[in-house]
C-alpha positions as CSV (number, residue, x, y, z in Angstrom):
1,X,106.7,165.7,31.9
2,X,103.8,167.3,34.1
3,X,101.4,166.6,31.2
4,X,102.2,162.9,31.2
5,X,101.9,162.8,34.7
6,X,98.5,165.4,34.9
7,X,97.0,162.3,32.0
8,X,98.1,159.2,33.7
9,X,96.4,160.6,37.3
10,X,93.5,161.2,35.1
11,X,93.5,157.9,33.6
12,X,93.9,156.2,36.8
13,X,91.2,157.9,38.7
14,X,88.8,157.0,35.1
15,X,89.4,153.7,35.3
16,X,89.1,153.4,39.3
17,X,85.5,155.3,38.7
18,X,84.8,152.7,36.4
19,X,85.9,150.1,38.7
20,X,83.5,151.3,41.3
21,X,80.6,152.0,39.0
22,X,80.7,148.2,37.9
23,X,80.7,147.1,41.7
24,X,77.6,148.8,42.5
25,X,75.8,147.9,39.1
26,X,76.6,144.1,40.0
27,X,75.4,144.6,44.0
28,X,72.4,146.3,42.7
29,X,71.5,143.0,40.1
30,X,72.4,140.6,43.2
31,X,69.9,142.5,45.6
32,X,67.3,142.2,42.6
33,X,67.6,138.4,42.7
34,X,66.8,137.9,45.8
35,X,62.9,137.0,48.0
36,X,60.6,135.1,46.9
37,X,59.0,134.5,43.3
38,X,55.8,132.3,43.2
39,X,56.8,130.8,46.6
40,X,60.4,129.4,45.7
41,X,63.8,131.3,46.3
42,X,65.3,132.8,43.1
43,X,67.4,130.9,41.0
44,X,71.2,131.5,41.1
45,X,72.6,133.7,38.5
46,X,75.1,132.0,36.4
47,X,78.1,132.1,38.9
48,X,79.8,129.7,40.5
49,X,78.9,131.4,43.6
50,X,75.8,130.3,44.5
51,X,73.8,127.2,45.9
52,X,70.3,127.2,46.1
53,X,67.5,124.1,47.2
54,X,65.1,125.7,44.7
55,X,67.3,126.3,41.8
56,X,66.5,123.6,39.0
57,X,70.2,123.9,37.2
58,X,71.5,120.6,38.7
59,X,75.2,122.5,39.4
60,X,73.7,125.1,41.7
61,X,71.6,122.6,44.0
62,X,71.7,122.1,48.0
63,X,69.0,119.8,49.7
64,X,67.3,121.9,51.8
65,X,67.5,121.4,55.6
66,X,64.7,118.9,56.9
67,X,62.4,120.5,59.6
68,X,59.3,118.5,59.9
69,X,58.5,120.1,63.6
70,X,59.9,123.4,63.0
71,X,62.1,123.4,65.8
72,X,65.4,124.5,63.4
73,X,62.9,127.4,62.2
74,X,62.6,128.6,65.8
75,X,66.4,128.4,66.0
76,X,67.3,129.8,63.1
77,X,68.2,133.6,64.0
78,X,69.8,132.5,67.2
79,X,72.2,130.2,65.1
80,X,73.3,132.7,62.8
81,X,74.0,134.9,65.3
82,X,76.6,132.8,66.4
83,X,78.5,133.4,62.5
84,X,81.0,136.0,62.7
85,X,80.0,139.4,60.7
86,X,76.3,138.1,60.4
87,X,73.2,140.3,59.9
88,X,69.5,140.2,59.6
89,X,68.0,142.1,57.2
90,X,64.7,140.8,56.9
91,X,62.4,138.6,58.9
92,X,59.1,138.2,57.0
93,X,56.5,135.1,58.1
94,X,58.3,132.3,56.5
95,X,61.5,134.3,54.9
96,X,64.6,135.5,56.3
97,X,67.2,137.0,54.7
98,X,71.1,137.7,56.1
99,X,73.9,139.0,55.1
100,X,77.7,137.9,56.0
101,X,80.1,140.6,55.5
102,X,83.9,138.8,54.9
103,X,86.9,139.6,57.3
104,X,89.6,140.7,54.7
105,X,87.8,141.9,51.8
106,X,84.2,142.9,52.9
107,X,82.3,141.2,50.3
108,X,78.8,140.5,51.1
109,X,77.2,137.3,51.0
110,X,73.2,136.7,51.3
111,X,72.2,133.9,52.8
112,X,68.1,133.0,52.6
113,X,66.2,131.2,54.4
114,X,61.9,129.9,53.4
115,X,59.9,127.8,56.0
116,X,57.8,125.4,54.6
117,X,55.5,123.8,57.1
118,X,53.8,122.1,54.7
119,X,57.1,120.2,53.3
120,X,59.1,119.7,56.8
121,X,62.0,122.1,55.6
122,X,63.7,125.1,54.9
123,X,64.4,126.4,51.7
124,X,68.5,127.6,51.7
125,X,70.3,130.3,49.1
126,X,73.6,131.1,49.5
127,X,75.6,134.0,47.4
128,X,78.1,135.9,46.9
129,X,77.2,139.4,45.8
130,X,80.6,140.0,43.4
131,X,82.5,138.0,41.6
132,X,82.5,134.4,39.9
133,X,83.7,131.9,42.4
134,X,83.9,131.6,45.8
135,X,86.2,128.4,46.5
136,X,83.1,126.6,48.3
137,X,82.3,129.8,51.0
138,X,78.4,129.1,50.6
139,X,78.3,125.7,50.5
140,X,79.9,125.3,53.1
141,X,78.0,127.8,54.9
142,X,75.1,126.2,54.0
143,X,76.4,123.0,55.5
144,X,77.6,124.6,58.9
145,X,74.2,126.1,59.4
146,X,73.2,122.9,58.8
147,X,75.0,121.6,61.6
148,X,74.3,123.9,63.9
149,X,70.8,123.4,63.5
150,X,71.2,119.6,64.3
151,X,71.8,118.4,60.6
């Protein structure tokens, strides 16, 4: 009885490990997609958890948000201030990264931002860090930034 009880503790705590070893190993691949590659946000990894302005797969496209003075630029960190659980992590020139932590859970979304001058707009990429879905979080996200900025 002990023994069976000494091997299903073991087995738990294995597969919990494992659990939490597959976690980071999928944070750690999110992290690497993120910045800037020849001037253009990354693409989206094939989740359903990500929206991007510079992705070319059709199903993980957002415009981007217009900005031909760049007033919304200027704005930018003071509006995502306002979002609950929101961080900056880098503010580079042109590129800003965030991060928005969820209330229940804790997962981590990045949210990207890219000034273009040049263009009139900002480059957007939304994504969850786990997981396959996200029921919409980013896009809408995306779209309440959006607002916030003035549309």
């Amino acid at each position: 009885m002990k023994k069976t009880i000494s091997i299903s503790l073991v087995t738990i705590l294995l597969i919990a490990l494992s659990g939490l070893i597959l976690v980071q190993v999928e944070e750690e691949q999110a992290m690497k997609a993120l910045g800037l590659k020849e001037g253009v946000l990354q693409p989206c990894p094939n989740r359903q958890n990500c929206h991007n302005s510079d992705d070319l797969q059709v199903k993980f496209q957002i415009e981007a948000i217009a900005d031909p003075e760049g007033k919304k630029w200027s704005r930018l960190v003071e509006v995502m201030a306002q979002l609950p659980r929101t961080e900056l992590i880098t503010d580079e020139g042109n590129y800003r990264h965030f991060t928005q932590t969820s209330a229940r859970m804790r997962f981590v979304d990045d949210i990207e931002f890219h000034f273009r001058p040049q263009q009139g707009e900002i480059a957007v990429r939304s994504a969850s860090r786990l997981g396959y879905r996200d029921f919409g979080v980013n896009m809408q996200r995306i779209e309440h930034v959006r607002a916030l900025l003035g549309g």
